[in-house]
N, C-alpha and C positions, 0 to 999 in steps of 0.2 A: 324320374319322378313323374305320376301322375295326376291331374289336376282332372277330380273326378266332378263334372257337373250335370246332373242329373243323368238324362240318355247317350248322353257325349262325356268324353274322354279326351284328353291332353298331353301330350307327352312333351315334357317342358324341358327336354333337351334340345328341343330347336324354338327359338321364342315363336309366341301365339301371338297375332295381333287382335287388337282388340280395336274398334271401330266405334267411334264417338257419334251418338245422335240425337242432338239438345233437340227436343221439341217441348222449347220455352221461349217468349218473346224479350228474353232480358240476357241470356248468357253472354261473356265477356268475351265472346270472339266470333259466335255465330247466330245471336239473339234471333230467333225472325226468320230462319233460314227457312225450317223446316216443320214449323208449326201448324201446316196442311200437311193430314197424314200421306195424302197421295204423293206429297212432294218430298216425305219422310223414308217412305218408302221405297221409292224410287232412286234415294240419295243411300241407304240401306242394303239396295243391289248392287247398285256402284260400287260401294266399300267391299264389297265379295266377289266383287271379278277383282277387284284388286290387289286384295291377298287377306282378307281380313277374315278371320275364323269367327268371331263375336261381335254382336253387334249390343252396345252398349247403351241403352233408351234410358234418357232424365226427361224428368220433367219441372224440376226446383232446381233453378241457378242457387249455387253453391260459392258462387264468387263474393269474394271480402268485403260483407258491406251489403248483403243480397238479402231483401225480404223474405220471411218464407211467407208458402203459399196453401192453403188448405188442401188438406186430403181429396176433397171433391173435386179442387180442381187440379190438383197432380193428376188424379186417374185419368179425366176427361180427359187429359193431355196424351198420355200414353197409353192406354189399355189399348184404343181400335189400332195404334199402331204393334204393340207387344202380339197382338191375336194374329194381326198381319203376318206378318215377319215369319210368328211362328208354324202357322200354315204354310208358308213355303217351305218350310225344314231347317230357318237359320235358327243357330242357337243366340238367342236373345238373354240379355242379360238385364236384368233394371236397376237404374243407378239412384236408390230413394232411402235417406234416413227415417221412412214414418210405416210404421209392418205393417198397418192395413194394405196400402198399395204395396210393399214386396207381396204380402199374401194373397191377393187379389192378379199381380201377374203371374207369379208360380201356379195360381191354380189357370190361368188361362197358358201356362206352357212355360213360361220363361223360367230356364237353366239355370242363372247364376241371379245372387243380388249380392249388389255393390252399395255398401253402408258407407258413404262419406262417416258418418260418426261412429264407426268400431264397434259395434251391437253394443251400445252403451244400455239401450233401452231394453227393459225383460221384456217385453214386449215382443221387441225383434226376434230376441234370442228365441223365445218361444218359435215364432214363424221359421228359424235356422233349424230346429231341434223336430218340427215336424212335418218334413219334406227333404227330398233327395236333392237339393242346389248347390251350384258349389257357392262359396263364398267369399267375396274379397272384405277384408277387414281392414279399415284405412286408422291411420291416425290423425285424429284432429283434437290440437289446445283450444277448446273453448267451445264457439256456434259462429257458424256463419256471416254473422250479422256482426261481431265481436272480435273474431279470433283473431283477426290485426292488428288491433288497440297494442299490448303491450306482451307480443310472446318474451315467454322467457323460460331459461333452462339453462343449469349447467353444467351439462351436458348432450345436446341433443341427439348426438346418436344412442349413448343409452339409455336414456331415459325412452325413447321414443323404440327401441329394440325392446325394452323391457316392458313397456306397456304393451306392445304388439306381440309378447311373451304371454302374458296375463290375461290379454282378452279371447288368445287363441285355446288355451289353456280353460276358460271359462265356457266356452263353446263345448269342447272336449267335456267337460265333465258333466253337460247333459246328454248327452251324446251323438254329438256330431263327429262324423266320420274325422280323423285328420287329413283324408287326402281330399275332403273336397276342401278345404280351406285355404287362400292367400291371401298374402298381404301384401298392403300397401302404406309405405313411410308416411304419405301424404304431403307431396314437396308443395311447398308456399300456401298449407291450411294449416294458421295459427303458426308458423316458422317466418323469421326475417329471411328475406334473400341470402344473408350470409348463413344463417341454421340452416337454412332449405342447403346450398351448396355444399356447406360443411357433411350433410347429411346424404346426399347423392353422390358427394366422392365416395364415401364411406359404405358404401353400399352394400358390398360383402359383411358386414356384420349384421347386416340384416338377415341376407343368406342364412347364417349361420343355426338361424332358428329350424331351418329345416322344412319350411313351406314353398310351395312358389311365390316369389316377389315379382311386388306390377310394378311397370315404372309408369307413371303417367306425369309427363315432364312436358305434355303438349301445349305449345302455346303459353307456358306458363311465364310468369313475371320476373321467374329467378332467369328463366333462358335470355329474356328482352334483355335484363341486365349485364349476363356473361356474353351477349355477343352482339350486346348494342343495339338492337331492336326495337323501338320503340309501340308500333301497332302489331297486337295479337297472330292475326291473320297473314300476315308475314314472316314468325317465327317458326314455320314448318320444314324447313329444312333444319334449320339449330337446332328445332327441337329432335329429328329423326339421329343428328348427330348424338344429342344426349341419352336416346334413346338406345344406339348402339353403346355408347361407352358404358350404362347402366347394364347392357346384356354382358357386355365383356367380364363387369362383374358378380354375373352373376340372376340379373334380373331374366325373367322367363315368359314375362308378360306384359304387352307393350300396345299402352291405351295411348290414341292417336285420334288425330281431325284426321290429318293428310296419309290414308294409307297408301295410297300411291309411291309415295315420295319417302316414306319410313319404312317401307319394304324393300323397295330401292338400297334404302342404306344400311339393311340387318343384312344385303349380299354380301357385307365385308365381313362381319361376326366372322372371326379365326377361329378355329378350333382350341375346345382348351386341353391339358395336358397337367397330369400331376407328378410329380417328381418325389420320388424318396431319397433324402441328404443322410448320410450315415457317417460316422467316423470312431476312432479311440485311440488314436496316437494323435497328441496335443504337441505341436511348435512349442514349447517352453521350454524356457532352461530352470526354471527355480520350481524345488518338488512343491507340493501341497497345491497348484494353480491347475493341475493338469487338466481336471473338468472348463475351467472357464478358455483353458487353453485351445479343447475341443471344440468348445460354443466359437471357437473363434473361429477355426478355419469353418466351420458352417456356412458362418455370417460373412468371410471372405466368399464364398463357393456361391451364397446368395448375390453377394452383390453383380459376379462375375455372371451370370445367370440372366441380372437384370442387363448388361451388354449385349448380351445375343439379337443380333437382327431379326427384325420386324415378329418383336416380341415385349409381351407386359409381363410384369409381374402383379397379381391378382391379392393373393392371400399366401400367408405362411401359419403355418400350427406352431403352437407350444412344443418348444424343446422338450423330449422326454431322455429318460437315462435307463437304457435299454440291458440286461443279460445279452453275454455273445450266444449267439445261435449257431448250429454246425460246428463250427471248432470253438470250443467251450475254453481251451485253456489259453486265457486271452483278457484281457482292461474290460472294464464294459465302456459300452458304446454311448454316446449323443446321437438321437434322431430327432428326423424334423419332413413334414411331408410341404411343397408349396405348388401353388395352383397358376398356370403361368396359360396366357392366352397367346399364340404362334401360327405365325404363317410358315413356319420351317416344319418341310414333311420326317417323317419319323426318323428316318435315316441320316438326314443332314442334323437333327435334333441331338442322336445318338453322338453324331464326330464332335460335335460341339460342348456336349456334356466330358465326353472323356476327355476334352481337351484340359478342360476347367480342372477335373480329375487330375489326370498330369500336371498342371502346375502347381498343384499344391501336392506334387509330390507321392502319387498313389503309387505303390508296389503291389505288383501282383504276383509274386511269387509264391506263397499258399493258400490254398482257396477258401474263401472265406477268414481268412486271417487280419492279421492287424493291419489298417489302412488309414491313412490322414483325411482322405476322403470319398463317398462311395455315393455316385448317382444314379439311381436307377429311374428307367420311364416308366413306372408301373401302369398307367392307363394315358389313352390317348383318342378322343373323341374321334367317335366313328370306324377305327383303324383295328383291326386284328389280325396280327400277324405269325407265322411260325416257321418265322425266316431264324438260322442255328445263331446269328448272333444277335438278334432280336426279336423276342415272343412278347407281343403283348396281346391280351394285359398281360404284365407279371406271371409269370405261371405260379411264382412261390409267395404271393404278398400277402395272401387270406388267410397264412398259417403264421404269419410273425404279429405278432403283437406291436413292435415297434413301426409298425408301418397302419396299420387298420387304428390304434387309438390315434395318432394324431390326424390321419388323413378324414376319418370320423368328426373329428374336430374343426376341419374347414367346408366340408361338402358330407350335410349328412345325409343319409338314406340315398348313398351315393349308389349308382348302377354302373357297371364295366360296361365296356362298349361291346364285349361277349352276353351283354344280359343278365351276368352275376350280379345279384346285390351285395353292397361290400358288409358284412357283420363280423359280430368276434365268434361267429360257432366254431368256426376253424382255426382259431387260434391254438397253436400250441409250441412255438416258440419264442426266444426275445424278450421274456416279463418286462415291461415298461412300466416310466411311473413317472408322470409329468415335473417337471421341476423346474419350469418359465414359460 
């Protein structure tokens, strides 16, 4: 997936860093640092030898509780550094809820604007709708100055998924591109520590929407509390820790103080890997059960799946109830696609899957025929192969239905690691049709 922002492009299969540069004398971890632009700047190259693709200029503290500050003097804050920056060739991003200032950097160069408040204002949107930037769209309950007082929700990942559905959606239908747009959950603006966490485990449902997701968990107050932290400027390694587990699931953009030290720790980011579970011979003994029979050994093949060494499980899709494909005269099938992050190379991947395979009893006796359970690697980051007992991606997966609707359903406007985009044009076996 691409993360189109104006001159520059992103390829958000390997995470962006994004590089934080408060030049305001009040923000909650580096007020004061860098509010001489020469020292702005200067701290701006640093973050880009260090691995940072984006450099992210505020000029309004945005922390819980934070005055705002006039348009006049937001600009006077950032413009001479935005002109900066952008004369040297970095892609500059402006981090400001008020569209004069985004419109006022975009036309001095600046690539991306970052709306702490989700283009709530027509305003903004206007300033989205007439320029090429990309956009990150955050979510925030409330303002700044307020959104502490009394969050509430019940349910914070979807409400906060569906809002971030809505506003991308509303962008879109003046017509802003979809690929320059992501988002951001907005961890601990207007969320209690426990929503903010609730909300960062959960992360892939955010995915789901089909944008790049930021995670920007730097320094923040839910990290001070998951790992006992008490001062800001000290939570840079915690926070590169949550910053990885955020990418594991999923997130593709990863806003930081300490590039250094969170680049450092995206070296571990595994490879992720999607799996197609298929079955139609149900364990059961008593007739009429046989479908929930099927859902069974899935949900055994999942859990066994989740055993595999130095391995996550990510996301699993909606069981569908598949047509048999190739040999027709046959039960129909439960499918199910899951998205697993692995430091196991493909091959040990493969012995380990058919192991699982085997114990729950798989026969291979005719091809394509009746099976208790059937795991295929259909894609495998980075990896293509055309080795006889394993080709990936899949050679046959763009033509089954049973495999593209649900794998569409965890990772959409997904890319093969051959460059294929995954869609239904190829489809023409397997009719599926969700059913949990």
């Amino acid at each position: 997936m691409i993360w189109q922002c104006s001159r520059f492009a992103y390829d958000t299969h390997i995470p962006v860093i994004m590089g934080i540069l408060n030049v305001t004398p009040d923000s909650f971890s580096d007020g004061g640092a860098y509010v001489d632009a020469d020292a702005a700047c200067e701290h701006a190259r640093q973050m880009v030898e260090e691995g940072a693709l984006i450099i992210d200029v505020g000029g309004e503290s945005t922390r819980p509780g934070a005055a705002p500050v006039s348009e006049d003097e937001e600009l006077a804050r950032v413009l001479p550094v935005v002109k900066s920056l952008v004369a040297e060739g970095m892609c500059v991003s402006i981090d400001t809820r008020h569209a004069a200032v985004a419109r006022a950097c975009v036309e001095a160069g600046a690539a991306i604007v970052n709306d702490v408040s989700g283009f709530r204002d027509p305003e903004m949107v206007a300033v989205a709708a007439a320029c090429d930037a990309g956009l990150v769209v955050m979510h925030m309950q409330g303002e700044p100055a307020t959104m502490q007082d009394v969050p509430t929700y019940d349910d914070v990942v979807v409400e906060v998924r569906d809002w971030l559905r809505e506003r991308c959606e509303a962008l879109e239908a003046v017509g802003v591109a979809r690929d320059r747009i992501c988002v951001d959950p907005g961890p601990g603006f207007g969320k209690t520590t426990g929503q903010t966490i609730e909300l960062m485990r959960n992360l892939h449902e955010i995915v789901h929407l089909g944008y790049p997701v930021m995670v920007a968990a730097s320094r923040k107050s839910y990290v001070g509390a998951v790992y006992g932290i008490d001062e800001p400027a000290e939570r840079d390694t915690a926070s590169a820790a949550e910053a990885l587990l955020a990418c594991e699931l999923g997130a593709s953009v990863v806003r930081t103080h300490n590039v250094a030290v969170t680049a450092a720790a995206l070296k571990d980011l595994r490879p992720y890997v999607l799996l197609g579970l298929g079955g139609n011979v149900a364990l059961v003994a008593n007739p009429g059960e046989e479908r929930e029979g099927k859902i069974a050994v899935l949900n055994k093949a999942i859990g066994d799946l989740c055993m595999m060494p130095d391995s996550l499980m990510i996301d699993i899709a909606p069981f569908y109830e598949s047509e048999p494909a190739y040999y027709e005269d046959q039960d129909t099938f439960i499918n199910t696609v899951v998205l697993l992050r692995t430091g196991l190379p493909p091959q040990e991947l493969l012995k380990c899957c058919q192991a699982i395979e085997n114990s729950l009893g798989r026969v291979r006796s005719v091809p394509n025929g009746p099976r208790t359970c059937d795991i295929d690697i259909l894609d495998y980051q980075g990896y293509v192969s055309d080795l006889e007992h394993l080709k990936l991606p899949h050679p046959l997966m763009l033509e089954r239905d049973f495999v593209v609707k649900p794998l569409l359903d965890i990772v959409p406007n997904h890319v093969l690691a051959n460059g294929t985009p995954v869609t239904a044009e190829c489809v023409n076996v397997g009719a599926a049709h969700r059913i949990r």
